[in-house]
N, C-alpha and C positions, 0 to 999 in steps of 0.2 A: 539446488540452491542451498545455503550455509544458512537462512532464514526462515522462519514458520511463515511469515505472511508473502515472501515468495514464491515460497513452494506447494502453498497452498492455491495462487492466484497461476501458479505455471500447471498442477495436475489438471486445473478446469480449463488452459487452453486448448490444448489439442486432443481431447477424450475422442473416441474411450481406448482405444491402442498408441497412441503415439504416445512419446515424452518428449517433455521441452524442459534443457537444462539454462540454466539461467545464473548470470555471476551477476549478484547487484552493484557491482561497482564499474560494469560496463554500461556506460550511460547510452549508447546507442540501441542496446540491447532494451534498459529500460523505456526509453522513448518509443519504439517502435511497437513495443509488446504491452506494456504498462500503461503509460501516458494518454489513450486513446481511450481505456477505459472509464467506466464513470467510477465519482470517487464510491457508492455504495456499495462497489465490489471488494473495497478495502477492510477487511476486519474492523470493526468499531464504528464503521462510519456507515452502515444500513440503515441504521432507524433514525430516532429523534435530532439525535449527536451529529450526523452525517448530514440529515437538514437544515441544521443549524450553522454549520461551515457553512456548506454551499450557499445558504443566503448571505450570511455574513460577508463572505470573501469572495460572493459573487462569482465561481465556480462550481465547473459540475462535472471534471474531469479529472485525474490522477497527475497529468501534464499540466492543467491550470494550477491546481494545488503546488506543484513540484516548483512552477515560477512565484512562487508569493514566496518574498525574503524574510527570515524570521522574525528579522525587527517586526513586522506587519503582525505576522501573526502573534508575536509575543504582547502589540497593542491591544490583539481583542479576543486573546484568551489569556488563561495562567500559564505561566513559565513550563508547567510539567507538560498541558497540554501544547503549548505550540509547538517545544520539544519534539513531542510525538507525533504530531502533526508532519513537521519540518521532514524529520527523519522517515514516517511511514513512503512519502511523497518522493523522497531520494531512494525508494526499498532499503532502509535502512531498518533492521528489526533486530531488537536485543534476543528474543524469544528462539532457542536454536531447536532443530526441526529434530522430533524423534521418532526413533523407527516403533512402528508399529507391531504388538503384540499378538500372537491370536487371538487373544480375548477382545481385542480390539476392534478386529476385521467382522 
């Protein structure tokens, strides 16, 4: 994936030997692999933040999230977050994925 929250969300599909590469702008690819998840698998949206969508916008999926148009979410959040919201839901992520260090491993 070209994306941190991709590629973070593709190493925990298929562990512990397989890989799954992932282009987020194939939206069949997202649908099928993404969209089924719940949204607390999304970086940011595990704790308080992530219950609070999901009540708000009455989803509890990555796929329900991905159908609410931004006009909606820019009604019942701020601009930066519906943005992020918007975009997290399309695997859309600014954050690009980096290779890991020894020190890191």
């Amino acid at each position: 994936s070209t994306n941190k929250t991709m590629a973070k969300l593709a190493s925990g599909l298929k562990k512990p030997n397989r890989q799954a590469l992932v282009n987020p702008s194939d939206q069949q690819t997202l649908r099928k692999l993404f969209h089924p998840l719940p949204l607390g698998r999304l970086r940011g949206l595990g704790g308080k933040f992530g219950d609070h969508v999901a009540v708000t916008l009455q989803v509890q999926t990555v796929g329900q999230l991905a159908q609410v148009p931004l006009t909606s979410l820019q009604e019942k959040f701020n601009a930066e977050k519906a943005q992020w919201l918007f975009d997290m839901a399309q695997g859309r992520c600014n954050e690009p994925v980096k290779e890991r260090t020894k020190a890191m491993r």
